[in-house]
N, C-alpha and C positions, 0 to 999 in steps of 0.2 A: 161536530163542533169541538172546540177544542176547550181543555178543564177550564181553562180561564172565564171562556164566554158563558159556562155552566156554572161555574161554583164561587168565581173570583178569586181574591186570594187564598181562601179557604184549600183551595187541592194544593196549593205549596206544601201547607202542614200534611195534607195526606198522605201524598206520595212520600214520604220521608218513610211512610210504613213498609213501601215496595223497595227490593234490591236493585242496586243502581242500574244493570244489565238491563231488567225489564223496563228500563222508564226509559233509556238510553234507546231501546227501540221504537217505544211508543213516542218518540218526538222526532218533530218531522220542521227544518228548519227553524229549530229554537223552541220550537211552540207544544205542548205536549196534549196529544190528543185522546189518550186509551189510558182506560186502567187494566192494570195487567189481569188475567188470568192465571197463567202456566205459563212455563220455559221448555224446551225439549232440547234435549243433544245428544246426539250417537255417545255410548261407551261401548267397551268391548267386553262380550259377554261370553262364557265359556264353561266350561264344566273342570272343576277341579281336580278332580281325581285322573281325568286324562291328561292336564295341563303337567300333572306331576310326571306320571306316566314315560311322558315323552325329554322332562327334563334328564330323569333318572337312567333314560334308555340311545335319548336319540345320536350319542356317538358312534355306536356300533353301524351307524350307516353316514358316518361323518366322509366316507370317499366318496360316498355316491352323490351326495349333498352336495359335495367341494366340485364334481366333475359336471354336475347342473348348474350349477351358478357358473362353473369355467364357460361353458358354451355357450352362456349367454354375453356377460363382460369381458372373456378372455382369462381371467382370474381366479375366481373361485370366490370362497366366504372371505369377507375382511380380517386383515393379520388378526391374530388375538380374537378370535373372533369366540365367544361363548352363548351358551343359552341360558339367561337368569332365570331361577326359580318365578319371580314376581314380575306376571306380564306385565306392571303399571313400569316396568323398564325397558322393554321391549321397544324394537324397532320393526323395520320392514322385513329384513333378516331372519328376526327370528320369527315371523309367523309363515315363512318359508321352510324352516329347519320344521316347523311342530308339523304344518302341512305334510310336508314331506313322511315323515314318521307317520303320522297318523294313515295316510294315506297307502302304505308301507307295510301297516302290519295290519293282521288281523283281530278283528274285534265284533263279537258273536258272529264266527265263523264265516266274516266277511272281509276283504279288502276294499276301500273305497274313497274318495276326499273328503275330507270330513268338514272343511272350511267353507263357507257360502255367504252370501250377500245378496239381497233382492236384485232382481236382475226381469220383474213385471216391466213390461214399457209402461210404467207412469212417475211421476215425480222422487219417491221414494228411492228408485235405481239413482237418480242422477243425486240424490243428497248422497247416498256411499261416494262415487266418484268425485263429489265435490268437497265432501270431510277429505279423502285424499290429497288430492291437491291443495288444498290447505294444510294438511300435514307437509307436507311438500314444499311449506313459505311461500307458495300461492296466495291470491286474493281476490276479489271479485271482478277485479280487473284479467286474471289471468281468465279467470270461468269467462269473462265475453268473446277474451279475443280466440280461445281454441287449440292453440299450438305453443303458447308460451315453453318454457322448459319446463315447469311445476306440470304441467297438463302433461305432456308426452313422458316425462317420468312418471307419474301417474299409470298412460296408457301400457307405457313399455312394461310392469310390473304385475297391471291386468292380465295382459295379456300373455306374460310369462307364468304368471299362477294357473292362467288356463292350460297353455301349452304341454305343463310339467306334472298338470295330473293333480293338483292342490285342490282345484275348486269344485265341489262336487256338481258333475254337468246338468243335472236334474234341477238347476239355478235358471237354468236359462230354457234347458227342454220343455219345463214346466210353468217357467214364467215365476219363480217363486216372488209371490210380496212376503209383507212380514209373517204370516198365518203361515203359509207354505215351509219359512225357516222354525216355525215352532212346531210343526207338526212332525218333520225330517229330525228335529232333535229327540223327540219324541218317541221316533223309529230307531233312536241310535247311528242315523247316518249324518250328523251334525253335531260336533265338537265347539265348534265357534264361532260370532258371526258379532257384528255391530251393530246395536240397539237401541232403542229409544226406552226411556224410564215407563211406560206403559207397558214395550214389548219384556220387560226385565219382570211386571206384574202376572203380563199372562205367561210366561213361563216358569215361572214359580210358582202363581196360585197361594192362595188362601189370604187372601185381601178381604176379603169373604166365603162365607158359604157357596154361594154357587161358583165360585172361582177354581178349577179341581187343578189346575198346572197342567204340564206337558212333560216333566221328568217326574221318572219312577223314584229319587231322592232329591226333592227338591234343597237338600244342604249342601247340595253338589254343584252349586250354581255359584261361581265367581262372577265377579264384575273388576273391570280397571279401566285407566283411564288409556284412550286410545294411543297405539303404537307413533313412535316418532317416524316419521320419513325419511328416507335416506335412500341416494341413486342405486341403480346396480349399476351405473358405470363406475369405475374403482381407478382412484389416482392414488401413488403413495402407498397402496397398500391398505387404503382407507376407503370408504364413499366418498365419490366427486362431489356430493350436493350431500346436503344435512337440513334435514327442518325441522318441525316441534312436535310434541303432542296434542295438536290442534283438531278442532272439530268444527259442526255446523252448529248453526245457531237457528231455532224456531220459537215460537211460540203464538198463545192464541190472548186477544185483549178483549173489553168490551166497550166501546165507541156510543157515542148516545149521536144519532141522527140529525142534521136542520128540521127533519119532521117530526119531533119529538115533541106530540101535545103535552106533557111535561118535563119537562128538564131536570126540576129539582128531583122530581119522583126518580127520574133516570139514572140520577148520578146516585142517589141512595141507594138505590136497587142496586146497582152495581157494587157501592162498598159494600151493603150489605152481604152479598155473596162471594164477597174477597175478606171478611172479615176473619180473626183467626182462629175461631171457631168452625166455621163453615167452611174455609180456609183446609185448614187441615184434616176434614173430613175429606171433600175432594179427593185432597193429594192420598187419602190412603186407601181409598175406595177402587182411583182410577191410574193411581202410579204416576202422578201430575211431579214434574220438580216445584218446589215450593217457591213463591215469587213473595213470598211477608218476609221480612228481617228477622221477625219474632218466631217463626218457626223455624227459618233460613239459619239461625243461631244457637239453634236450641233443640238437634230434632229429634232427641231421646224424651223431651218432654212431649211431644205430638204421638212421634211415633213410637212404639211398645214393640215392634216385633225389630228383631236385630236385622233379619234379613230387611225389612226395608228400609231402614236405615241405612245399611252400607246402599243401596240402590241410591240415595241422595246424596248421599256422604259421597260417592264419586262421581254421581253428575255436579254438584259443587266443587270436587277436585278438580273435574275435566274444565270445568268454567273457567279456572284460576290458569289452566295452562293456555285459554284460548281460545274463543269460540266467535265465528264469523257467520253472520247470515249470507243468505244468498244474494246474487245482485236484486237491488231496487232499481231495475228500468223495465221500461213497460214491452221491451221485448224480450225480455228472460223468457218466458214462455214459451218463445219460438226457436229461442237457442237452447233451452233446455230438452226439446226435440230432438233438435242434432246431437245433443250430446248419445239420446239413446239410440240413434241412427250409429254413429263414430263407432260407439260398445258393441254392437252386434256387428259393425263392419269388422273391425278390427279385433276385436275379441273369437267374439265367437267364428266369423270370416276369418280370420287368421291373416289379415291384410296390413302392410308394413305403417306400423301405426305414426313414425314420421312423416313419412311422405302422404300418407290419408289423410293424416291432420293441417299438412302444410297443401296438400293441392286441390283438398275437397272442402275438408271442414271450416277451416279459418275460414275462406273465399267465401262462405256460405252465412256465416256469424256475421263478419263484413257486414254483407248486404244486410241483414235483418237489420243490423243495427242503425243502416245508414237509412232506413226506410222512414 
């Protein structure tokens, strides 16, 4: 049912409590039918001290850097090309350069890629691929059709991280979801990877008692807002293509039924458990982004611990640069299949990921769509 039919004008005033993002999804031509819960969006999450590490260190392998990116564009790293201290500056670039380094040197007595992204066949893989390509000035329209430029920039960089030894292969051997990248961090064989504000809870731990973390210093745990996109084909001296610091957008609401033998109770129940009280317990129990104004504005007053603060404090940064949900048609499902098909063809297959995209995958998106 939609608030109107439930509460009348009364939910006008309510929603004014919700941040505009969560109402903006829960309305479905014109008409607004959920009251929010949660918001989620990929940040990039990282360990600090190696973040430093590699800024401090990684020119000493700045030829061999320059001679991997040659092979791949022709060229090498962009003119002027530097590593900022502060990943919320970062682009594609540089999480090639830290790769590279990380992967490069030894750390307890190990060599190995320290960088990963879920890579399970289920939904999860295809929201990384799809944060990219909307880094990339992609849109929901590029995710249908398969082969756009944002999508094959995308693949081409996948599949260049794989190639060049960046991505630690135990992503895909293993099928890692999100548990798999917290447990590799855990191990020391994982330095970075793109997270959800829950996945930022369980790897730092102590939201609660029974919460124990996954790092042996949990004050070691940065967060930023996800890298900008930028080609490796190079025109000028510069990236051919440039896009933002853009991410996905989720979240979960609560909808009251046509079979709802109470309606009014329905719609209570529900402020009730979005109220900001209850509100803000949630969010620091379960690592929920805040979806209230009043905590959304204020969240040294909710929250007490620094560390989750900044956890919010940059999924509301990442908000501000950009966040796109997935397509709404009722065949994303089927192309979000292909997408994990294309990944393992072309990634982990090592198959020319233009021409897979243009003679397999598009052709195949096509038809679901047209079905």
């Amino acid at each position: 049912m939609s608030l109107d039919e439930v509460a009348g004008d009364q939910y006008k005033e309510d929603i004014k409590e919700y941040v505009d993002k969560a109402i903006e999804m829960a309305t479905i031509d014109g008409k607004v039918y959920y009251i929010p819960r949660k918001l989620e969006t990929n940040t990039l999450l990282y360990l600090k001290s190696k973040v430093e590490d590699a800024v401090n260190n990684w020119e000493k392998m700045k030829p061999q850097i320059n001679e991997m990116f040659k092979k791949e564009n022709g060229y090498g790293l962009p003119d002027g090309y530097t590593l900022e201290a502060d990943p919320n500056q970062w682009d594609w670039y540089d999480l090639a350069v830290v790769g590279y380094y990380w992967a490069n040197t030894p750390y307890n007595g190990t060599k190995e890629p320290r960088i990963a992204h879920r890579a399970k066949k289920y939904e999860g893989t295809v929201i990384e691929i799809m944060t990219k390509v909307y880094q990339m000035g992609g849109n929901q329209e590029d995710m249908l059709a398969m082969n756009t430029q944002p999508v094959k920039d995308t693949f081409q960089w996948e599949a260049f991280f794989k190639k060049n030894g960046l991505y630690n292969p135990a992503m895909w051997q293993e099928e890692w979801s999100g548990g798999g990248i917290w447990n590799a961090m855990a191990q020391g064989k994982v330095f970075l990877a793109f997270m959800h504000q829950i996945d930022a809870f369980f790897i730092h731990g102590g939201s609660n008692p029974a919460m124990q973390g996954f790092l042996a210093n949990p004050d070691d745990m940065g967060l930023a807002i996800m890298p900008m996109g930028a080609s490796l084909e190079i025109k000028d001296g510069q990236p051919a293509r440039i896009g933002g610091h853009h991410s996905q957008a989720a979240g979960w609401w609560w909808g009251i039924p046509k079979s709802t033998p109470d309606k009014e109770l329905s719609y209570t129940l529900a402020r009730f458990i979005t109220n900001k009280e209850n509100h803000a317990n949630e969010c620091s129990n379960f690592g929920m982004m805040p979806i209230r104004k009043d905590i959304y504005e204020n969240l040294s007053e909710s929250f007490k611990e620094a560390w989750m603060q900044d956890v919010f404090k940059t999924a509301m940064e990442q908000e501000k640069q950009g966040i796109l949900p997935a397509p709404m048609v009722p065949q994303w499902p089927a192309i979000q299949n292909l997408y994990l098909e294309a990944w393992y063809d072309i990634v982990v297959g090592d198959k020319d990921y233009s021409k897979t995209l243009d003679n397999v995958y598009a052709p195949r998106a096509k038809q679901e769509l047209n079905k």
